[in-house]
C-alpha positions in Angstrom: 76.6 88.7 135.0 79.0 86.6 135.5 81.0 85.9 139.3 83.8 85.1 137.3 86.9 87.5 138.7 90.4 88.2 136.7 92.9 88.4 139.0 95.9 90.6 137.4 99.5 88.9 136.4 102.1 90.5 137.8 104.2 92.6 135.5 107.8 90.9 134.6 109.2 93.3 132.4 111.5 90.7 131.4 109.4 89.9 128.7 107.7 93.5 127.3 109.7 92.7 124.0 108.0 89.3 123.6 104.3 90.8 124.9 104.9 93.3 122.1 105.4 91.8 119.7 102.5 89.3 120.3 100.2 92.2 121.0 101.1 93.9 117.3 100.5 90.2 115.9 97.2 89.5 117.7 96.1 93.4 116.2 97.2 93.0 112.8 95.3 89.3 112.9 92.4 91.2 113.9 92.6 94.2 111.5 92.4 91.0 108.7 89.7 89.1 110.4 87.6 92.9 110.1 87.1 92.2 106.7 85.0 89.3 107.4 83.1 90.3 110.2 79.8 92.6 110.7 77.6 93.5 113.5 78.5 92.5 117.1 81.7 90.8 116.3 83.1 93.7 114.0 82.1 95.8 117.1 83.7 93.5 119.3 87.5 93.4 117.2 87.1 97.3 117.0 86.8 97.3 121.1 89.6 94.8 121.2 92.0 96.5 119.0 91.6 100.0 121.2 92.3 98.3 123.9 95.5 96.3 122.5 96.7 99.8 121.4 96.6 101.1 125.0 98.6 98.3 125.7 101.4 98.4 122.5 101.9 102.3 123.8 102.7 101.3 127.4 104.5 98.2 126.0 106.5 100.3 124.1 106.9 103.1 126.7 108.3 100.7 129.4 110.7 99.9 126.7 111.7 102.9 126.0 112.0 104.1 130.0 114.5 100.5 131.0 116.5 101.1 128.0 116.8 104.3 129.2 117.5 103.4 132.6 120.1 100.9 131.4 122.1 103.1 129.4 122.0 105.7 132.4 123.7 102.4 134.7 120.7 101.2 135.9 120.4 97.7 136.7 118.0 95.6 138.1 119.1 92.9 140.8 117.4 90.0 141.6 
């Protein structure tokens, strides 16, 4: 195994709209790729993909909650 640590990003929701999107593109690239791939690697997309739609429903939750927060006056100050 590997000593090789990820150390997390910090979140800027500034961008969730652009992570989104990206996320949806890498997943429909995927889906495509499926059709030419077998064994370990169609195993591997299939892992992938659950894991990128995780992220596209907390993407689009966080979304959904600073819109939300915005039209209730919200604002965030930097």
């Amino acid at each position: 195994m590997s000593d090789r640590r990820i150390t997390p990003q910090p979140n800027d929701s500034a961008n969730n709209e652009e992570r989104l999107e990206n996320t949806i593109g890498n997943m429909e690239a995927a889906e495509e790729a499926m059709a030419f791939a077998d064994g370990k690697e169609l195993e591997s997309i299939k892992k992938a993909n659950a894991r990128r739609k995780e992220s596209i429903e907390g993407l689009q939750s966080e979304i959904k909650t600073q819109n939300e927060s915005r039209i209730n006056g919200y604002h965030e100050y930097l």
